[in-house]
C-alpha positions in Angstrom: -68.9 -35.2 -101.2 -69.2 -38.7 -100.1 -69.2 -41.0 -103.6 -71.3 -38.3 -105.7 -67.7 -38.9 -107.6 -65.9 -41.5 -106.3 -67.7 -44.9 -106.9 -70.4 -42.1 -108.7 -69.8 -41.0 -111.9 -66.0 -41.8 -111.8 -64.8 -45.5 -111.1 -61.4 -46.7 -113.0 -61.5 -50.3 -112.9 -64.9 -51.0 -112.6 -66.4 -52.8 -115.8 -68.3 -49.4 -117.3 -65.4 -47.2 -117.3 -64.3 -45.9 -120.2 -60.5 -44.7 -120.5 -60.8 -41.9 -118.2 -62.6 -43.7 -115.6 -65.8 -42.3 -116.2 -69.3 -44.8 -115.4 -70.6 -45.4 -119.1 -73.5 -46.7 -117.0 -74.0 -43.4 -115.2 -73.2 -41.1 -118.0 -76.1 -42.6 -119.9 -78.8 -41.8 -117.4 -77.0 -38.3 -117.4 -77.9 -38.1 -120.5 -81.3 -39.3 -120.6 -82.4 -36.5 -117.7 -80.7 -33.9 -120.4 -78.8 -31.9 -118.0 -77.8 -28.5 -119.6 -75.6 -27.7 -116.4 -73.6 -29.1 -113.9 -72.0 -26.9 -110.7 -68.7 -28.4 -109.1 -66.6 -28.6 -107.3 -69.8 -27.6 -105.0 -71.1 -26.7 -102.1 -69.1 -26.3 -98.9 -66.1 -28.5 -100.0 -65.2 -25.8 -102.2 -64.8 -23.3 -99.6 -61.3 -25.1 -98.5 -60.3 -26.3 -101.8 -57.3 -25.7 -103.7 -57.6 -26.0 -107.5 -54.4 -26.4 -108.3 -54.5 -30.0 -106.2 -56.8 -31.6 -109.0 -55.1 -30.8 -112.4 -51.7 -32.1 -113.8 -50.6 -36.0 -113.7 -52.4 -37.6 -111.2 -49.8 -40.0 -109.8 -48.6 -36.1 -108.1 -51.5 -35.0 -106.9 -51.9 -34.7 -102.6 -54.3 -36.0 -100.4 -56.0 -33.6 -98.5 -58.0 -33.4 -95.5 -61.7 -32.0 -96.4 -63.2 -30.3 -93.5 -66.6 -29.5 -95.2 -67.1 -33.7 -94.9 -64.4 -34.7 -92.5 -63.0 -37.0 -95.4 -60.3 -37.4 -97.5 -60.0 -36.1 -100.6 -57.3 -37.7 -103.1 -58.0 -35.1 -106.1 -57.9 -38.1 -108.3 -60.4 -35.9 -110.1 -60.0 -31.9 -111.1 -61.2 -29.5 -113.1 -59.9 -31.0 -116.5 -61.6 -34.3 -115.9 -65.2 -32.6 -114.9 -64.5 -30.8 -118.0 -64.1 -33.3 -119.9 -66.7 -35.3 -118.0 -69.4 -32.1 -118.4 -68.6 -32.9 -122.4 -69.5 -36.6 -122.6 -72.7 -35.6 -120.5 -73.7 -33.4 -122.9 -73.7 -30.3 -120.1 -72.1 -26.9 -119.7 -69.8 -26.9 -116.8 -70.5 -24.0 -113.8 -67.3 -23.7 -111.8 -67.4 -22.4 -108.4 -64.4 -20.2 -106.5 -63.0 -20.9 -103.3 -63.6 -17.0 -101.4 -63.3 -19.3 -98.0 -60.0 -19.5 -97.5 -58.7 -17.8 -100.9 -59.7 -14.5 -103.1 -59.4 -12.4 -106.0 -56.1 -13.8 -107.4 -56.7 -17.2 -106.6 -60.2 -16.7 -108.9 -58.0 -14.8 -111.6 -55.3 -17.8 -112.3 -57.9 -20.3 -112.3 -59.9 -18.8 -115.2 -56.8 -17.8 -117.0 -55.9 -21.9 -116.3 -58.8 -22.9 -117.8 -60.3 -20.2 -120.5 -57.0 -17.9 -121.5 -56.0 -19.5 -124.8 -52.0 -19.2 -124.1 -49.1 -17.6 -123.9 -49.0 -17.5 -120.0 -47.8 -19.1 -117.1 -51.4 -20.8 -115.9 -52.6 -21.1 -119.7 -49.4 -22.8 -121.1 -49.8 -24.7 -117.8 -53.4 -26.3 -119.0 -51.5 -26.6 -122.7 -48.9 -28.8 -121.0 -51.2 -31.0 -119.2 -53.0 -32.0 -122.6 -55.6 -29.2 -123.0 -54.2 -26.9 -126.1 -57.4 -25.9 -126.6 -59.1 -23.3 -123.4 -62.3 -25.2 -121.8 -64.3 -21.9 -122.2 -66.1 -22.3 -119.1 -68.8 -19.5 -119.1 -70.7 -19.9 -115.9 -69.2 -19.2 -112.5 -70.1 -18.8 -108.9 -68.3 -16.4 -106.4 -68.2 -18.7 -103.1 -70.9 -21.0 -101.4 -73.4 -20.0 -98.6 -70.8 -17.2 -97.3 -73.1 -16.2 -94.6 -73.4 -19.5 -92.9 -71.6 -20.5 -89.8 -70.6 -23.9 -91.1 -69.0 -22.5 -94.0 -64.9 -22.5 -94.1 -64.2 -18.5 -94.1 -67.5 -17.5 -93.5 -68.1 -13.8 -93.8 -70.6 -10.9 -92.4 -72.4 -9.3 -95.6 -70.0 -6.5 -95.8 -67.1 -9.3 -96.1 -68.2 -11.0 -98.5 -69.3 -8.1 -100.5 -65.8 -6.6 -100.7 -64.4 -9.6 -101.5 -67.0 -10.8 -104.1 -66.4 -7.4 -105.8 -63.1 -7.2 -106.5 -62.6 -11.0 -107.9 -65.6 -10.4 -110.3 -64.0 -7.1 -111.4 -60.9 -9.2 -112.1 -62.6 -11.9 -113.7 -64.6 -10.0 -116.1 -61.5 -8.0 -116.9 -59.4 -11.1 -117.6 -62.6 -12.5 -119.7 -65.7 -9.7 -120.1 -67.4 -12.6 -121.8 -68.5 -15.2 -118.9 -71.2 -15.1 -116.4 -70.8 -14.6 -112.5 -73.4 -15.5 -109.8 -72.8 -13.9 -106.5 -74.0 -15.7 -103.3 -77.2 -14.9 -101.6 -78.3 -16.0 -98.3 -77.7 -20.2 -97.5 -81.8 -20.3 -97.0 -84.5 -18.1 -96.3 -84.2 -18.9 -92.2 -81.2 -17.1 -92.0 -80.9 -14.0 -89.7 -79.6 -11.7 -92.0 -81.6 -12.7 -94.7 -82.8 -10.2 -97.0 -80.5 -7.9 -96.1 -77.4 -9.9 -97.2 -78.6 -9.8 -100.7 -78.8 -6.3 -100.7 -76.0 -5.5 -99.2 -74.2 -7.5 -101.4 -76.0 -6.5 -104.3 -75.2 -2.6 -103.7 -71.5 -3.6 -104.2 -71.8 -6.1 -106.7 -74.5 -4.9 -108.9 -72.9 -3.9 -112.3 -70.0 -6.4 -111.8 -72.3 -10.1 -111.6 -75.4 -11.1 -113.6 -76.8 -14.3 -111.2 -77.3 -14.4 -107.4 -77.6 -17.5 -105.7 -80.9 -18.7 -103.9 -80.4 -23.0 -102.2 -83.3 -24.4 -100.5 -83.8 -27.8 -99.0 -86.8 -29.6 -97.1 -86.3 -32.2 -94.6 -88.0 -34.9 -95.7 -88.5 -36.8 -92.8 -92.0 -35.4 -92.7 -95.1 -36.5 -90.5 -98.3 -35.3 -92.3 -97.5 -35.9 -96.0 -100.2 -33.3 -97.2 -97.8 -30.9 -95.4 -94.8 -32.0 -96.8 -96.5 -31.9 -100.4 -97.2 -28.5 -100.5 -94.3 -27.4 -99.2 -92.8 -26.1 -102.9 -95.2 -23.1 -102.3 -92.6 -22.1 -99.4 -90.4 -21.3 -103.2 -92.1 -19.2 -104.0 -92.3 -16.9 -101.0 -88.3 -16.9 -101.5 -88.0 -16.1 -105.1 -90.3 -13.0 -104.5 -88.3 -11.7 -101.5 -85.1 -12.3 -102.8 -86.4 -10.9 -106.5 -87.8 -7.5 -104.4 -84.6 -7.3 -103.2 -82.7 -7.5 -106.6 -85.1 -5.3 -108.1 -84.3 -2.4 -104.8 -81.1 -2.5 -105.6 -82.1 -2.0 -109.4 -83.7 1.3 -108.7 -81.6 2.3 -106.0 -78.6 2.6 -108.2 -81.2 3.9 -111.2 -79.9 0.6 -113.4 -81.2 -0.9 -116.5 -80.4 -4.1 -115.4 -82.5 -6.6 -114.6 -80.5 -9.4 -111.9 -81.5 -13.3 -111.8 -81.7 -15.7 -109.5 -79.6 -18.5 -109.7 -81.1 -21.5 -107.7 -78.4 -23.7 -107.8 -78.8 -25.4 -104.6 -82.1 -27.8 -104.1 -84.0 -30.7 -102.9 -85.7 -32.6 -100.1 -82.9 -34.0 -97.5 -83.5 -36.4 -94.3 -79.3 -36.2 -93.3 -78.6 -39.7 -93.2 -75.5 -40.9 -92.9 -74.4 -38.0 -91.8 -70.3 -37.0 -91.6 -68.3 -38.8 -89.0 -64.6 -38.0 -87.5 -62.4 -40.9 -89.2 -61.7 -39.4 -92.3 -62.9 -42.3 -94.8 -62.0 -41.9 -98.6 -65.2 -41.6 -100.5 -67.7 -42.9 -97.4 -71.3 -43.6 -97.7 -72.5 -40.0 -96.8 -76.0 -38.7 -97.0 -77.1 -41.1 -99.6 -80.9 -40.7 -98.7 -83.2 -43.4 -100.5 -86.1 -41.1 -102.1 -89.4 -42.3 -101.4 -92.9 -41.6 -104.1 -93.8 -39.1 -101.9 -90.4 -37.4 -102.2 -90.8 -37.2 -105.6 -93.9 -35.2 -105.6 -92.5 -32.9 -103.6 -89.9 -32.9 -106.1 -92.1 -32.5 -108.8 -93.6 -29.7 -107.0 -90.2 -28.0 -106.5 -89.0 -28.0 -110.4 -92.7 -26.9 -111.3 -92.1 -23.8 -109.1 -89.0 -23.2 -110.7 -90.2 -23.2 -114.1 -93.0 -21.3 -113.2 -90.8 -18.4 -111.8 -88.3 -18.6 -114.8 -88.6 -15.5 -115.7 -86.0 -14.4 -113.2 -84.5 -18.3 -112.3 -82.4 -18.2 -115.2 -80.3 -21.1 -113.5 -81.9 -24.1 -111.2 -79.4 -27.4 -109.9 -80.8 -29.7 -108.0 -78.1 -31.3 -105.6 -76.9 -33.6 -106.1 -76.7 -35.5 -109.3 -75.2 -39.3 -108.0 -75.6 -41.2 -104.9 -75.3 -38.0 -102.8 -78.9 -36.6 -101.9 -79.4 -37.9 -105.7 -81.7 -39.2 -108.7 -79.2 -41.7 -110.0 -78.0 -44.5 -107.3 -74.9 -46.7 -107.8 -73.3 -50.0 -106.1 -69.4 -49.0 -105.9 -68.3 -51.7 -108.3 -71.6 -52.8 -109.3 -75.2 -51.6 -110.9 -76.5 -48.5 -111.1 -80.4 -47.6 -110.5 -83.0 -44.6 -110.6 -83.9 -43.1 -107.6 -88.0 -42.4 -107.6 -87.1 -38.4 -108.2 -85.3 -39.4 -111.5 -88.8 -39.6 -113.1 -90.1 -35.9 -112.5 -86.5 -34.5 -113.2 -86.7 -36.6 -116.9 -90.4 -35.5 -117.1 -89.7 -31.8 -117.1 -86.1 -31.7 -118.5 -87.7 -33.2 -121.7 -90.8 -31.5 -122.1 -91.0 -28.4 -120.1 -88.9 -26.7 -122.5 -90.6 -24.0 -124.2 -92.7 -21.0 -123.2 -94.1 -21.0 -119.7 -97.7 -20.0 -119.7 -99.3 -18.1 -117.1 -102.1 -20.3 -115.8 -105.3 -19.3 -114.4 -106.2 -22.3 -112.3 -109.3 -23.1 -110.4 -110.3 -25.4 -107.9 -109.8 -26.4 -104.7 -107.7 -25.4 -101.8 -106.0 -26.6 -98.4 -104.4 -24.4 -95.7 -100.7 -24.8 -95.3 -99.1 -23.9 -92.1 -96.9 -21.7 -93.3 -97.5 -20.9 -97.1 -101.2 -20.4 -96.5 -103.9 -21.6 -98.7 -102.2 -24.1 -101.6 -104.3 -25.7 -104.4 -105.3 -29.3 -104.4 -103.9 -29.5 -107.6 -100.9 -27.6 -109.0 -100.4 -27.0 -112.6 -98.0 -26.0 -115.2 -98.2 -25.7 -119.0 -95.4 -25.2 -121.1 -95.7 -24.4 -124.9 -93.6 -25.3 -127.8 -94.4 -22.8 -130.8 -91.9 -25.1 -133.2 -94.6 -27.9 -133.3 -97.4 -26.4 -131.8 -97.7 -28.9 -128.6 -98.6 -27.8 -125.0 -97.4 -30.1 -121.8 -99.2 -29.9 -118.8 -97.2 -31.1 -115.3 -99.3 -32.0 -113.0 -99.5 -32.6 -109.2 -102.6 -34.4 -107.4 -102.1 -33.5 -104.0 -104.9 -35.5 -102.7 -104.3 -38.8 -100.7 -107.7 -39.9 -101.4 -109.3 -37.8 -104.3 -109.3 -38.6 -108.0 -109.5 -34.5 -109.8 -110.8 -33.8 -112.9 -108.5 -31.7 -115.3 -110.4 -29.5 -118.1 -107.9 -27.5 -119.4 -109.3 -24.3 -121.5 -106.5 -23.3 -124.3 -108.8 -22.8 -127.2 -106.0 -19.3 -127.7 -103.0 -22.1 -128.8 -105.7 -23.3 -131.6 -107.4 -27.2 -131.7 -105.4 -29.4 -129.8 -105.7 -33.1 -128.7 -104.4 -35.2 -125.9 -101.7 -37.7 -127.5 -99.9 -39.0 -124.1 -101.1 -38.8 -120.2 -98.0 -40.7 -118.0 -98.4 -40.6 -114.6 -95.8 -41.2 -111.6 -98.2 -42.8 -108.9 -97.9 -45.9 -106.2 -100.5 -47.4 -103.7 -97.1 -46.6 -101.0 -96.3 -43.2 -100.6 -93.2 -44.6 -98.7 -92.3 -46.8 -101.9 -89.0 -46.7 -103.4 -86.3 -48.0 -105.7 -83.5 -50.5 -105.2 -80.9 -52.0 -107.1 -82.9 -55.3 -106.7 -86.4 -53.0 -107.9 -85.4 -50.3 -109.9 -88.5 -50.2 -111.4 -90.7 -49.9 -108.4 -92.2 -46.3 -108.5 -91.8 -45.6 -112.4 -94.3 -43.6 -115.0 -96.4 -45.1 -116.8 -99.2 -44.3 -119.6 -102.7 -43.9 -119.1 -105.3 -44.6 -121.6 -106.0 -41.4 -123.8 -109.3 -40.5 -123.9 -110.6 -39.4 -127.9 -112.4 -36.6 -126.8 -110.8 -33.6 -128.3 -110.7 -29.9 -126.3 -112.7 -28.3 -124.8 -114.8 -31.2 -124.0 -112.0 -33.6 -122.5 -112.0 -34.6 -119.0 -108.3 -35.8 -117.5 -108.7 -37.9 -114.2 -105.4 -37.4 -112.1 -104.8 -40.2 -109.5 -104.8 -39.2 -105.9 -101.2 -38.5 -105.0 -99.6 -38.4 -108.4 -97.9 -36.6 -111.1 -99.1 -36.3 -114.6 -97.5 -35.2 -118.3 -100.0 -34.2 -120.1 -98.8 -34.2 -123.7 -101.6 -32.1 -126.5 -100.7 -31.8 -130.2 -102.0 -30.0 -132.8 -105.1 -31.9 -134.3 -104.4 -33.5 -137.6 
């Protein structure tokens, strides 16, 4: 989609590439945000796409016409080189199926391609094209946003349902030991939404382990105390399409407990959107993130971890230049978008156990998620080394809070670090020329020790709250 590869995280030629064409430059902030996972081919481009286009030498590969984008795509990059990408980033790949235009079998002689070891046609195939070893890929997603009428070979629930069945029962009989998401609705606004995940659910239940949940908020908003509170809206969804999942559960009398795979989300303004001359790698929907996106941001991945109890999966889309966190110059630099910073933030140190909060203070009335605290808070523990994190999101404009955290259960704790994402703008953002623009910085700590300490969070900010164990 657009240059979220081409002039993104692969270049040949231009002065970071390493042998395979890969941006050093990009793979290093790939691996400062810590990804565990990356999900490709996508997304609606995968509905038409033919996997067989992207692997083998590349001087042989066709151009095709992509009618997700209206662009054309010259499967200079395939599976093997996201592989091997996914390994120099330090993440697991998550493969999606094409159940557009192609099914069960299609699904079956990709996986043997990519995890059989060898010894037949599609895994002597990989061996030949300089993989001896199988890419045991684990995760793997049955389709993209099959209800939706923009999607190449949409289906009606019962479609999809039939179709998603018999390719995972294929897949996990070719290889019991990978994981399968099936796709829920595109978005909570959809018609048939809940009933498409149970429908699909009462077919598929004992055959995948994930279903899919994608959310994204225009963020061309008006009133930003709206727009800032909007990652409440999550929540609704996760519960509706967890009541669902859990129906299903005790309609068929399972032991099973399904997750939620959320493994489409962000804030979106569609710029740039698709036009009808089929460019090669075009500037497409390469929004430039304001501080008041990443709030909302901030807001978003808090909801997730708070919920992660069933969100066993969550990928924000997209990783480069598309809709994106990292920002390149095709043949130039490469810059931080202002959402980089909370995706760092919580990649790095919301890792741990997710406590169960019991905040107080104030409230505001959203339109349509009802009453939403000023302040939203998350604390993740890490028993290895006894610390606690706090995320934090002032959702004042004006207001200065007071944080007095009460954890005397986790033992005697200090603040060592308070950084805090803030700027004067809430329209501020980074630029190749600025990269540094809206970027964290630390706050004096104060030397009061809990439960006395005080923590001012700025108006219209987000705070990491780091606590250690008192010498």
């Amino acid at each position: 989609m657009g240059r979220a590869v081409y002039g993104g995280i692969y270049e040949p030629g231009h002065p970071s590439a390493d042998e395979q064409g890969f941006r050093r430059d990009v793979l290093e902030l790939v691996r400062q945000l810590a990804v565990p996972v990356v999900r490709y081919p996508g997304g609606n481009f995968v509905s038409g796409y033919r996997w067989e286009d992207g692997v083998g030498p590349q001087e042989e590969r066709p151009r095709r016409l992509d009618l997700s984008w209206r662009t054309i795509e010259t499967n200079q990059f395939g599976m093997n080189e996201f592989v091997d990408w996914c390994r120099a980033a330090g993440a697991e790949p998550y493969m999606a199926i094409n159940l557009g235009t192609r099914g069960p079998e299609e699904a079956r002689t990709l996986l043997e391609y990519a995890n059989h070891p060898g010894g037949t046609q599609w895994s002597d195939l990989r061996r030949r094209h300089g993989y001896t070893e199988p890419h045991g890929i684990r995760l793997w997603c049955l389709g993209n946003e099959m209800d939706a009428p923009w999607q190449i070979g949409a289906k009606t629930p019962d479609e999809y349902a039939r179709v998603a069945e018999e390719t995972a029962k294929v897949m996990k009989w070719l290889d019991p030991g990978i994981e399968l998401v099936a796709c829920g609705s595109s978005t909570w606004f959809m018609p048939g939404f809940p009933d498409w995940e149970r429908i699909v659910l009462e077919r598929t239940y004992e055959h995948v382990d994930h279903i899919s949940v994608h959310t994204y908020f225009d963020s061309k908003a008006d009133d930003p105390s709206e727009y800032l509170a909007r990652p409440a809206l999550m929540e609704r969804q996760i519960r509706t399409v967890t009541a669902a999942c859990d129906f299903v559960k005790a309609r068929k009398r399972s032991r099973k407990t399904m997750s939620l795979a959320y493994d489409e989300w962000n804030v979106w303004s569609h710029r740039n959107e698709p036009d009808d001359s089929w460019p090669e790698a075009p500037s497409q929907l390469e929004d430039v993130y304001t501080m008041q996106d990443a709030l909302t941001v901030a807001g978003m991945y808090m909801m997730l971890l708070r919920h992660c109890d069933r969100v066993r999966i969550g990928c924000q889309a997209q990783l480069v230049n598309v809709i994106a966190p990292i920002m390149t110059r095709t043949g130039g630099g490469v810059w931080k978008q202002t959402i980089f910073h909370p995706m760092e933030a919580i990649s790095r140190h919301g890792r741990g156990i997710v406590l169960q909060g019991l905040p107080e203070g104030p409230e505001y009335e959203h339109p349509e998620a009802g009453a939403v605290p000023v302040c939203d808070l998350l604390a993740v523990h890490r028993p290895e080394d006894g610390s606690l994190v706090i995320f934090a999101v002032n959702r004042s404009l004006e207001k200065t809070a007071l944080l007095s955290p009460r954890v005397e259960s986790l033992g005697k704790l200090r603040l060592a670090k308070h950084s805090v994402l803030r700027h004067d703008d809430l329209k501020a953002a980074n630029t190749e020329a600025d990269p540094e623009n809206v970027a964290p910085r630390d706050l004096p700590v104060s030397k009061k020790d809990l439960p006395d300490l005080e923590v001012a969070l700025p108006p219209a900010s987000f705070s990491v709250l780091l606590f250690v164990p008192q010498d």
